[in-house]
Every structure is written in C-alpha cells, then in structure tokens.
C-alpha positions as a printed Julia matrix, in Angstrom:
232×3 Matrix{Float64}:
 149.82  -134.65  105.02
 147.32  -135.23  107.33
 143.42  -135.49  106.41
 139.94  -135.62  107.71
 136.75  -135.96  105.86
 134.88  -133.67  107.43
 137.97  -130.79  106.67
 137.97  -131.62  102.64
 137.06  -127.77  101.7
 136.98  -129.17   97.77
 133.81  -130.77   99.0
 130.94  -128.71  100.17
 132.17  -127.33  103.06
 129.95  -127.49  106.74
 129.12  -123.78  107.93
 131.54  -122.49  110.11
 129.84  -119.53  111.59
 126.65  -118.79  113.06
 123.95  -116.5   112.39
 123.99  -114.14  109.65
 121.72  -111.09  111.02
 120.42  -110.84  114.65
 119.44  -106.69  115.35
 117.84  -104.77  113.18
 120.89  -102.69  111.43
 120.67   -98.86  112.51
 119.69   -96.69  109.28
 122.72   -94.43  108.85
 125.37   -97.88  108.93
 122.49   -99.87  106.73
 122.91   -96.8   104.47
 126.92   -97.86  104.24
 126.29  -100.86  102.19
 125.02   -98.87   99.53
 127.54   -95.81   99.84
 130.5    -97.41  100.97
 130.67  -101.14  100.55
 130.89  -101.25   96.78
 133.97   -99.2    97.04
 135.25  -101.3    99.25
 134.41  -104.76   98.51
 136.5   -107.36   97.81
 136.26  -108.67   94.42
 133.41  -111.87   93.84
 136.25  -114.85   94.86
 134.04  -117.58   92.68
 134.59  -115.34   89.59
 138.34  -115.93   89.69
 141.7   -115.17   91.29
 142.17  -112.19   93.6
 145.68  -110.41   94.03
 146.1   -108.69   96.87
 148.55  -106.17   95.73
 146.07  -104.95   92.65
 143.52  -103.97   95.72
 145.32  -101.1    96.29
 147.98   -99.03   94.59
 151.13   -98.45   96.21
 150.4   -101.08   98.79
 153.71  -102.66  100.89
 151.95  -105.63  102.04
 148.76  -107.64  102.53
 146.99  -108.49  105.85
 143.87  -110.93  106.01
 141.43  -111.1   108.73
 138.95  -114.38  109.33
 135.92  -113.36  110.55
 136.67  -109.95  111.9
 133.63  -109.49  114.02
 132.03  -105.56  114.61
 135.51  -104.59  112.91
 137.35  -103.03  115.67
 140.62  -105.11  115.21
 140.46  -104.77  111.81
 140.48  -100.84  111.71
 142.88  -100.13  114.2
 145.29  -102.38  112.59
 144.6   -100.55  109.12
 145.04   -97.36  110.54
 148.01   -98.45  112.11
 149.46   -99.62  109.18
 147.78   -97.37  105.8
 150.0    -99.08  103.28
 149.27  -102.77  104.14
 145.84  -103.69  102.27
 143.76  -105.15  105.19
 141.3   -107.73  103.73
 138.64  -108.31  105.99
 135.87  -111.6   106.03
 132.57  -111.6   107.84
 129.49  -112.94  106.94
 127.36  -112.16  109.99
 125.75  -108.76  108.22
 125.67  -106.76  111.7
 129.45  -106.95  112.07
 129.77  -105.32  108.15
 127.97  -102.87  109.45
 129.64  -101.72  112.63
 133.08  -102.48  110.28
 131.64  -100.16  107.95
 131.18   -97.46  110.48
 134.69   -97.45  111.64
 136.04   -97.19  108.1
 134.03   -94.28  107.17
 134.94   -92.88  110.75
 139.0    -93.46  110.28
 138.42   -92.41  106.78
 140.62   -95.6   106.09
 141.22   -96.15  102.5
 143.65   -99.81  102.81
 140.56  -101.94  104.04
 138.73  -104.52  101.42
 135.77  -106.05  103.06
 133.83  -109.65  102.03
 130.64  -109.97  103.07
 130.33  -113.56  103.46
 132.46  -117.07  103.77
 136.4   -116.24  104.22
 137.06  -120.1   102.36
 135.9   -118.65   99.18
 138.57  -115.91   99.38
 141.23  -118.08  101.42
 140.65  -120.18   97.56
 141.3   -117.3    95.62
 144.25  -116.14   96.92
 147.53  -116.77   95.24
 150.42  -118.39   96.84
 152.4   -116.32   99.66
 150.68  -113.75   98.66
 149.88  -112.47  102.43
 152.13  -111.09  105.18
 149.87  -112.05  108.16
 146.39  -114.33  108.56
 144.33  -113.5   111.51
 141.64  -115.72  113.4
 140.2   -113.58  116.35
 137.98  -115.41  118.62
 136.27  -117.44  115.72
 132.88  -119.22  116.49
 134.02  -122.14  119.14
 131.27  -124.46  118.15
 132.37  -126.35  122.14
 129.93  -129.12  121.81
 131.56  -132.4   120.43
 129.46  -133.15  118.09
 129.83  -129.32  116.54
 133.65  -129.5   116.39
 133.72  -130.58  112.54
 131.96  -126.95  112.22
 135.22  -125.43  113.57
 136.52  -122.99  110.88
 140.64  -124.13  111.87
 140.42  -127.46  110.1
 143.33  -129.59  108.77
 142.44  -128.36  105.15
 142.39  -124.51  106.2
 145.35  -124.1   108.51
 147.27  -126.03  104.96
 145.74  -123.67  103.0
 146.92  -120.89  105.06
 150.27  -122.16  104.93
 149.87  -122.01  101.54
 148.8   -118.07  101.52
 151.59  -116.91  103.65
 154.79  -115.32  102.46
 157.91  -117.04  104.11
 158.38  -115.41  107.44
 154.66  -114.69  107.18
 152.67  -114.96  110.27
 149.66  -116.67  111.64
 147.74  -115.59  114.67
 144.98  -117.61  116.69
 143.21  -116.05  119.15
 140.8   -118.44  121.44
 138.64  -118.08  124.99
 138.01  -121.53  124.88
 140.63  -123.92  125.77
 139.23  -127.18  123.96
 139.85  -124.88  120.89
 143.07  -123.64  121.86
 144.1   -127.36  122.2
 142.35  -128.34  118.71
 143.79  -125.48  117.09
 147.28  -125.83  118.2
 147.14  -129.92  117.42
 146.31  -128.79  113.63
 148.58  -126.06  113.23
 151.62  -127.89  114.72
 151.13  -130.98  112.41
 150.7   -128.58  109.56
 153.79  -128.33  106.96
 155.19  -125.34  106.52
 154.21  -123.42  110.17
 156.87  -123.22  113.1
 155.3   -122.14  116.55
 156.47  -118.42  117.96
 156.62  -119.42  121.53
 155.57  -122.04  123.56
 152.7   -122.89  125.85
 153.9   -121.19  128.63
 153.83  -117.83  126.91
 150.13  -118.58  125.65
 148.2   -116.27  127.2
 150.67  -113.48  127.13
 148.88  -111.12  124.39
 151.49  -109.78  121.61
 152.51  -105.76  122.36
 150.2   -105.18  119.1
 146.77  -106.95  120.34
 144.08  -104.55  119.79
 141.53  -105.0   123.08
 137.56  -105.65  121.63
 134.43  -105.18  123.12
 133.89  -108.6   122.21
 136.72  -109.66  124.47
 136.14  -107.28  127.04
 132.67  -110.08  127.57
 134.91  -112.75  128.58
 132.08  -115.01  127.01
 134.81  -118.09  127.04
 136.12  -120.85  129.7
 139.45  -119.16  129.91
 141.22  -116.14  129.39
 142.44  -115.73  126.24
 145.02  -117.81  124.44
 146.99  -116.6   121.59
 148.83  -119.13  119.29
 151.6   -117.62  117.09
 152.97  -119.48  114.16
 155.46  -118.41  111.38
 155.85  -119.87  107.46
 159.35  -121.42  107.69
C-alpha cells in the first residue's frame, strides 16, 4: 500500500475545499435549510455509522457524490434514477442552497444531503456499501505547494475502494490536466480499482454526463477529462 503523510485522513486532515459562503443566500432557498434540509440531511457521521440502505425505504442502490457543487448533477441523476439513494457532500453553504432548490423543484425524495466535509461521511460508511462514488470538478488547488490540499489523496481513493460494491464504479471528472495526471497516478496504484478505458478515450464524456453551468465556464487548462475506474 502506498502512503504519504500529508494523505493520513486518521490525522487531522488539511482542508480540501475552499470557501464556505461567498453571496448572500436569496431568502426563499435560505428558507430551505429550515424547511427542507432537516428532512433531508444526512445523519451527523461523527455520531456513528451510516447505512445507506436505512436512508431510504425500498431503495435498490446507493450513489455518493463528493462535493456536488450548486447540485445540478446531483438532481438530475436522482431523478433519473428515484430508487438509488443519492447522498450528496458540500460544504460551501451557497451550493446547499441552489441543491436545495432543485430538490424541492423535482420534488425528489432519494437525495440525502451533508452540509459539510465528505471525509467524515466517506468514514462512516460501511464496506461496499455504494454502487457509484462521484468527484465532479473538485477544487484543483494547481499551485504546487497546494497539491497536498487535493481532496483525491492516496488515503481517499483507498478508502473509496473500500466503499464500493464489487463492480462498483468510480468517476473523476477534472479541467485541469496536472490533476487529471495526479488523480489517475493515485487511483491506478490503488488496490482494488481497474481503469474503464484508457487515455485515449479520456475526454470522451460517458452517454450519462449531466452538462453544469459550472462546466459550461470552462474555468480549467483543458477540456474536461473523465477517469473511469471499477472495484475488481
């Protein structure tokens, strides 16, 4: 197993994200978080294990997005899947609130949001206890001396391994392609993942990508890359 100092999540782990609040949040979503969000919220992860399945009766399956932005992604995928539970992560507080709005708008019932770090949850998750992981365009930190900020450490992407169901997948989604590089060195050397694909293929989007506003800014150094990888 490989290791790295700075990716030992049982220390304290660096911050992997950026700011928590920028705008001021418009009224009717700020009003969300007090009529929606505790319906919806995931479980506290420090107060103990979390099983995905319990989050929802009748639910087929469990999806987890990483840092899922205004929430776009995440509710089209829920709505195109209802009976997967679609477990959503963001601690910057604007993007709750836009993900708020489009779950109250799709009247979506299968989404559990977390209002803060995803490594607390990613820690109290069971074992192959989710279908699919998804890291969308996650904070690129570019600067060298920022990289050890990069969420996709060593210590995640084994954790994740550890989360998926066999024949579960893992996608990575970059604009940068230092990170697409770093991202693909960890997940390659990490037990347990087999690539879907190869580089050639990498910027070819999967037939079920959903299209952001966030990636419609092309705020990256390249066009997007998507890496694919599947728990053997």
């Amino acid at each position: 197993m490989v290791s790295d100092p700075d990716d030992d999540i049982a220390a304290r782990p660096l911050r992997s994200f950026g700011r928590i609040k920028s705008r001021a949040i418009k009224p009717r979503q700020a009003a969300l978080f007090e009529t929606l969000l505790p319906g919806i919220a995931l479980p506290d992860p420090k107060a103990g294990p979390i099983d995905p399945m319990a989050l929802m009766p009748g639910a087929t399956g469990a999806w987890l997005e990483i840092g899922f932005g205004g929430g776009e992604h995440l509710a089209a995928q829920a709505a195109r899947h209802p009976t997967i539970v679609m477990i959503g992560c963001e601690p910057f507080l604007n993007g709750v609130a836009s993900a708020l709005r489009h779950v109250e708008e799709g009247r979506l019932t299968n989404v559990r949001l977390h209002a803060d770090d995803a490594r607390d949850v990613i820690a109290a998750l069971p074992e192959a206890s989710l279908d699919r992981v998804m890291i969308l365009f996650p904070d690129p930190w570019h600067k060298v001396r920022h990289n050890k900020r990069r969420l996709l450490s060593d210590a995640v992407a084994i954790e994740i391994a550890r989360l998926l169901k066999p024949g579960g997948t893992l996608r990575f989604v970059t604009d940068w392609a230092d990170y697409a590089d770093w991202a693909l060195e960890r997940l390659d050397r990490t037990p347990g993942l087999v690539r879907i694909g190869d580089i050639a293929d990498w910027h070819a989007a999967p037939s079920d990508h959903v299209v952001t506003r966030y990636e419609e800014k092309k705020l990256g150094d390249t066009v997007p890359i998507f890496l694919e990888f599947r728990r053997a």
